[in-house]
N, C-alpha and C positions, 0 to 999 in steps of 0.2 A: 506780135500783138501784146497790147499791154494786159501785164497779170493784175489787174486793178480798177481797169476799165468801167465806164456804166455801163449796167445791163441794155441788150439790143432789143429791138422789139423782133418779135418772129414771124417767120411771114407765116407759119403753119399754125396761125389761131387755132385755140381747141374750139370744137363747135358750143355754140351757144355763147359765146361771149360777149357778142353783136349785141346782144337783149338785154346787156349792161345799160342804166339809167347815161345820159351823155355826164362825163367825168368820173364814172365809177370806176371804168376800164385801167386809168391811169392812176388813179389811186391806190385799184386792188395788187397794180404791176410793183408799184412803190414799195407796199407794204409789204408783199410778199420778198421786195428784194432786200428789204431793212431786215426783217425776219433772219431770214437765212443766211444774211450777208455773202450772198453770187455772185461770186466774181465773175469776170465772160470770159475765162480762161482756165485749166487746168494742168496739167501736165499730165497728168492720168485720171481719170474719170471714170468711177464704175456707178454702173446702173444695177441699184439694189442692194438692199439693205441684211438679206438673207443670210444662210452660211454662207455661199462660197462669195458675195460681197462682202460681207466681214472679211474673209478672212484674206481676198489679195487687198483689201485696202490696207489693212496690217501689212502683209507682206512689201506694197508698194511703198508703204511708209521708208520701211528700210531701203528701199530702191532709190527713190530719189528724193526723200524729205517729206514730212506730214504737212506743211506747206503747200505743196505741189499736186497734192490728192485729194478728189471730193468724192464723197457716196451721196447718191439720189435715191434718196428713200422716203417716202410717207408716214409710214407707222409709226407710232410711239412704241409701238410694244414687239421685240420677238421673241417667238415662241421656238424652244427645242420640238418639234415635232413629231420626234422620234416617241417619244414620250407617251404619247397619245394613247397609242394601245394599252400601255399600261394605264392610263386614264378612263378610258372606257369600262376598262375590267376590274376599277377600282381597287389597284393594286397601287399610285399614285395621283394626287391630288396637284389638279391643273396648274396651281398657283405655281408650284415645281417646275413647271416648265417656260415660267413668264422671267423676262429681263428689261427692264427700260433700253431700249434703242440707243441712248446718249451716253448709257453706260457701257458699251460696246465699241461703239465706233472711236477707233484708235486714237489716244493722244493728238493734237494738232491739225488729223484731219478734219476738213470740212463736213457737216452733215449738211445737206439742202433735203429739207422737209419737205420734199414735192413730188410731184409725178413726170414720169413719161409721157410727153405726147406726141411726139414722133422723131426719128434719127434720119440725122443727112451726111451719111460716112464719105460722100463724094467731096462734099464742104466740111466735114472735120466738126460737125457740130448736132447737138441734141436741143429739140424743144421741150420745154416744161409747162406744167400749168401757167397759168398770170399772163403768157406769152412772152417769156424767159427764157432767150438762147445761153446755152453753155457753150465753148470749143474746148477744144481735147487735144492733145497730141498723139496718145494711147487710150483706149478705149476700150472696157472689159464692161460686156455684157454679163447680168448675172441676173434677171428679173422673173425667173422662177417660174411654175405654171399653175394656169390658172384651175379654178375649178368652178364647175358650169351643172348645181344641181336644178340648174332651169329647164336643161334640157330634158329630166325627165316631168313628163305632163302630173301636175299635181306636187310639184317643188319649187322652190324652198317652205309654199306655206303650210304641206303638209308637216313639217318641223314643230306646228303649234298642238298637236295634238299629240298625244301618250304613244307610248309602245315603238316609238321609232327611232332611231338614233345615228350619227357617222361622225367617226372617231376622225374624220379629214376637215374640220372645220372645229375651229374656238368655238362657234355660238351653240353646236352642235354636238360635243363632243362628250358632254357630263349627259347629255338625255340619253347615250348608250346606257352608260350605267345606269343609270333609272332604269332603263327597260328591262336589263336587266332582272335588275332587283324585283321591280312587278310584274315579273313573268310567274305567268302559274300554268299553264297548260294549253300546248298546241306546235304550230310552229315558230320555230325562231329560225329565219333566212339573213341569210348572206351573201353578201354580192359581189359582183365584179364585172365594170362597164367594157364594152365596146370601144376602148381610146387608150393612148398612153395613158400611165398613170405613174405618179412618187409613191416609193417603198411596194412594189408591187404582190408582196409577203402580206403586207397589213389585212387587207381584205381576210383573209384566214386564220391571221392571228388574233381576234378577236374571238374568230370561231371558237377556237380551239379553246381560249378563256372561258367562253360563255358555256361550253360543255363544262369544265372542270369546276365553276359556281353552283352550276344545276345540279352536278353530283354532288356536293358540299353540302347543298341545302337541301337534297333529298327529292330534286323535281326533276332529275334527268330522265325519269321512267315516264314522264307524261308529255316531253318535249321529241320532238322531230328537226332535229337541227340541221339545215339543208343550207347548201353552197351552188347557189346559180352562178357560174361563171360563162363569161361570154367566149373565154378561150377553150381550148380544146382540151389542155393538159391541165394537172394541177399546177405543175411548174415550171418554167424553162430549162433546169439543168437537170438531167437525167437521174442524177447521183441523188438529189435531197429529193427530186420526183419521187422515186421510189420509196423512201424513208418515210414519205409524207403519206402516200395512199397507203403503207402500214399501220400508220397512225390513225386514219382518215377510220379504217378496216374494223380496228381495234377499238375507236370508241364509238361505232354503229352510224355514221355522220353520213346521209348521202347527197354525192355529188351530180349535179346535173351539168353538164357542158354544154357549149353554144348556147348559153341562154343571158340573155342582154335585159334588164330591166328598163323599160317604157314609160310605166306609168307607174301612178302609188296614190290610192283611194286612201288614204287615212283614215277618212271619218265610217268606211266600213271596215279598216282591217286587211285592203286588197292590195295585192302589187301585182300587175299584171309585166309578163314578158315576151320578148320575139325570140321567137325559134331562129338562132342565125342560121341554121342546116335546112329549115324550112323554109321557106321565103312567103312573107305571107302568114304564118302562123303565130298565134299568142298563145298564153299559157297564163292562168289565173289564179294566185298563189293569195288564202288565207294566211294571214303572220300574230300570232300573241307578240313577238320581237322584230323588227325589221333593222339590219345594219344597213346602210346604204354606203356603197361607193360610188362620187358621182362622176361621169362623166368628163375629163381634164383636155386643155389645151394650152397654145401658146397663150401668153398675152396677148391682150386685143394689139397694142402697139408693136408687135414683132409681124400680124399678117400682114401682107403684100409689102412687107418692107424691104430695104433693098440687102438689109446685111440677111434676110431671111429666106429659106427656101419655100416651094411651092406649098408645102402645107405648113409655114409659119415659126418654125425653128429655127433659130440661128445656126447659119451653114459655116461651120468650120472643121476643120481637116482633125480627124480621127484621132491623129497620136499628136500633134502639138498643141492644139485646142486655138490655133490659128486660122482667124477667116479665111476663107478658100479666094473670095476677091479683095479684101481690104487688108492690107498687112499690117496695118496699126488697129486693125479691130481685133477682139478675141472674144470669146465664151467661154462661159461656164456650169456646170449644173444641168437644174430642169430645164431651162429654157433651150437647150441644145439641140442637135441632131446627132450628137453624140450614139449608136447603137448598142447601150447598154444600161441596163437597169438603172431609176434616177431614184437616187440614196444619198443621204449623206454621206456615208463614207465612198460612195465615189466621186462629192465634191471635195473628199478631203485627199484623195489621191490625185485627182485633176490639178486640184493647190499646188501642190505640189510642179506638176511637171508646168503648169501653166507660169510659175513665177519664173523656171527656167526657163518658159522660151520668152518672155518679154525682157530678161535682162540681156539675151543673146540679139535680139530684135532692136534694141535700144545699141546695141553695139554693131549698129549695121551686121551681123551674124547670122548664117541660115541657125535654125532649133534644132538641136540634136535627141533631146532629151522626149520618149518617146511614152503616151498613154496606152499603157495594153487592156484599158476596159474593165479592170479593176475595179469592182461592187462587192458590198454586203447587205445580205438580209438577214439580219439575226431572227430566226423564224419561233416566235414564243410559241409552245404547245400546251404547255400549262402555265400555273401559278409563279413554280418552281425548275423548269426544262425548257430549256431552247436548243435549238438545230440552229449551229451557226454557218450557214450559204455565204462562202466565197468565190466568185467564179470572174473569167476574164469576158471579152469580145468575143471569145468562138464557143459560153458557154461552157467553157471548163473549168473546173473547182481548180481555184488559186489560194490555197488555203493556207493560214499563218501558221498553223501549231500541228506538232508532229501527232497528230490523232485523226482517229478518224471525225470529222466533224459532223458527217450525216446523222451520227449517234445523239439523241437526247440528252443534256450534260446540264445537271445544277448550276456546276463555275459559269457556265456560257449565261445562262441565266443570270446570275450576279454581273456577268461584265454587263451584259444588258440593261439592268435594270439599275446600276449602280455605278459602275465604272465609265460606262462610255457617254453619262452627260458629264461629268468630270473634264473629261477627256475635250467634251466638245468645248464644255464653256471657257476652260483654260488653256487649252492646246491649239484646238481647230482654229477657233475666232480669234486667238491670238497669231493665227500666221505660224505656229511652230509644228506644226502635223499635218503630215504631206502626207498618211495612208499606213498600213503596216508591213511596206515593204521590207525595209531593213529589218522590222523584228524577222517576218517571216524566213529575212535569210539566214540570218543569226541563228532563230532555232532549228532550221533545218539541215545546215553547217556541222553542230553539235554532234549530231547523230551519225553523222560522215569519221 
């Protein structure tokens, strides 16, 4: 196929395009393909502009030419997301976490400023907006998940009124710290949905901020700061578990479990929630503060698709990050079925083994190079203290540094809030940081 060709038309029209004026259709297909100048070929092709899109288009650069690679992204803008928390808790200023899109995407790669509108991994090809076929030779999904504060009754537009806030959303994100800041007395709640969710720590690390402000300012004696979470535990690994409802203990915080947020009355104040242990049951929560996590899924373009499984994730195989039916398709990240905590740093440990298995792949080669599930939560408790949670696939701490890490540590704090956007913007997204394996061998070698 020629790497040069003019764009195809697609036969997966996005809906609504029919209601085009007659000649707008053609015109809008034009421009969009002048725009972005799309070729109808690629040699590797990732879908998304994110970390782990950044960072094998970088990596892919090196594989087989920036020539040869295109990223399908929309956004002008990405955000370090990790950030956020400290954003909410006014310990960092948003701006901090914003990068131009075209200042990332690697040398020579192609950026196409458009969307997904459906994949045909049987034909070797993705639809775009305009109705713009792409083909691909190789093929890395990376298109992240989505977040659905629709589903609770009374969102997005309860957003327009005071006192609410969720550190998982740009437009969203500076009204925690408002709320913050004009909290004077009652409750401040905190959530955690019923669904996957990225950084599954954040929910409580705002908490734990928003306690250490109230004490600061002198209002933590008139506040009840409560953590409805719809899970059962505080946390999935046993280790920082415990660490945690010490903490939880120590500054009077209490936790309600199985409790799912529904609804959210803004205009009086209300959040109402389902008892998951009950079935059938609500629960009716005054808030002066309200965090919200909202409810997350696949993208809409990954359900009932064929590289996706029954609930919408891209189905690839556990340690190589290799489709289970497409051998030129891969994944990466949130968007996965991957079963472990979705973080950054486990798209940067994924980077990693995932460039090793498509250069093996590309060499007619089975993958050797094996993902053991490798996540972190750098869990803030305060201003100044993080709990840095390392753990694998079977939920056991994989941890870098010969310490105990469950323990509260200032440094961990600084790597957090200082070191690892560093890290990300110059390491990750550039393709040269595959996770801290090798540190952690190195320093625990030493002590051998």
């Amino acid at each position: 196929m020629s790497a040069v060709g003019a764009v195809f038309s697609c036969s997966c029209l996005r809906s609504g395009l029919w209601l085009l004026k007659p000649g707008m259709q053609q015109m809008s297909s034009l421009h969009t393909a002048a725009r972005c100048a799309v070729r109808d070929y690629y040699e590797v092709l990732v879908l998304g502009g994110g970390a782990g899109g950044i960072s094998m288009s970088a990596r892919m650069k090196r594989r087989v030419g920036a020539e040869n690679v295109a990223v399908v992204e929309p956004s002008k803008t990405h955000y370090y997301q990790p950030l956020w928390t400290l954003v909410g808790g006014g310990a960092k200023q948003l701006a901090a976490s914003a990068r131009p899109t075209e200042s990332l995407i690697p040398s020579g790669v192609e950026w196409i400023k458009s969307r997904v509108t459906a994949l045909n991994p049987d034909k070797n090809y993705v639809c775009l907006e305009n109705d713009i076929k792409v083909s691909y030779k190789y093929l890395i999904i990376a298109l992240g998940i989505s977040l659905h504060y629709e589903k609770i009754k009374g969102l997005p537009e309860g957003f327009k009124h005071p006192k609410i806030g969720s550190n998982y959303s740009v437009q969203t994100v500076e009204k925690t710290w408002r709320a913050l800041q004009d909290f004077n007395e009652g409750n401040a709640i905190f959530t955690f949905p019923n669904t996957p969710v990225k950084c599954a720590g954040a929910p409580q690390k705002i908490m734990y901020l928003a306690d250490a402000y109230l004490r600061k300012t002198g209002k933590r004696s008139k506040a009840n700061i409560i953590f409805n979470t719809s899970l059962g535990v505080i946390f999935g690994v046993k280790k920082y578990a415990d660490a945690l409802l010490e903490i939880i203990k120590d500054k009077n915080i209490v936790v309600n479990y199985k409790r799912n947020l529904i609804e959210v009355r803004a205009d009086k104040q209300e959040a109402v929630f389902e008892k998951l242990d009950i079935p059938g049951e609500t629960e009716i929560f005054q808030y002066e503060m309200l965090h919200v996590t909202p409810p997350m899924g696949p993208p809409a373009v990954l359900i009932d698709s064929p590289v996706s499984d029954a609930s919408g994730w891209v189905d690839v195989d556990k340690e190589t990050l290799q489709h289970k039916k497409y051998p030129n398709v891969f994944g990466i990240g949130d968007c996965t079925n991957l079963p472990t905590s979705k973080t950054a740093a486990a798209v940067a440990a994924q980077s990693g083994v995932l460039d090793k298995t498509i250069s093996l792949v590309m060499k007619n080669k089975l993958p050797v190079k094996k993902y053991d599930g490798y996540t972190s939560c750098p869990l803030v408790t305060a201003y100044n203290k993080v709990i840095l949670a390392e753990f694998d696939y079977d939920g056991q701490p994989l941890e870098t540094f010969p310490i105990d890490q469950s323990k509260e540590r200032r440094t961990m704090y600084h790597m957090k809030a200082d070191m690892m956007p560093l890290l990300y913007w110059n390491a990750l997204l550039k393709g040269y940081w595959g996770g801290p394996a090798p540190v952690r061998k190195m320093m625990h070698l030493s002590l051998k």
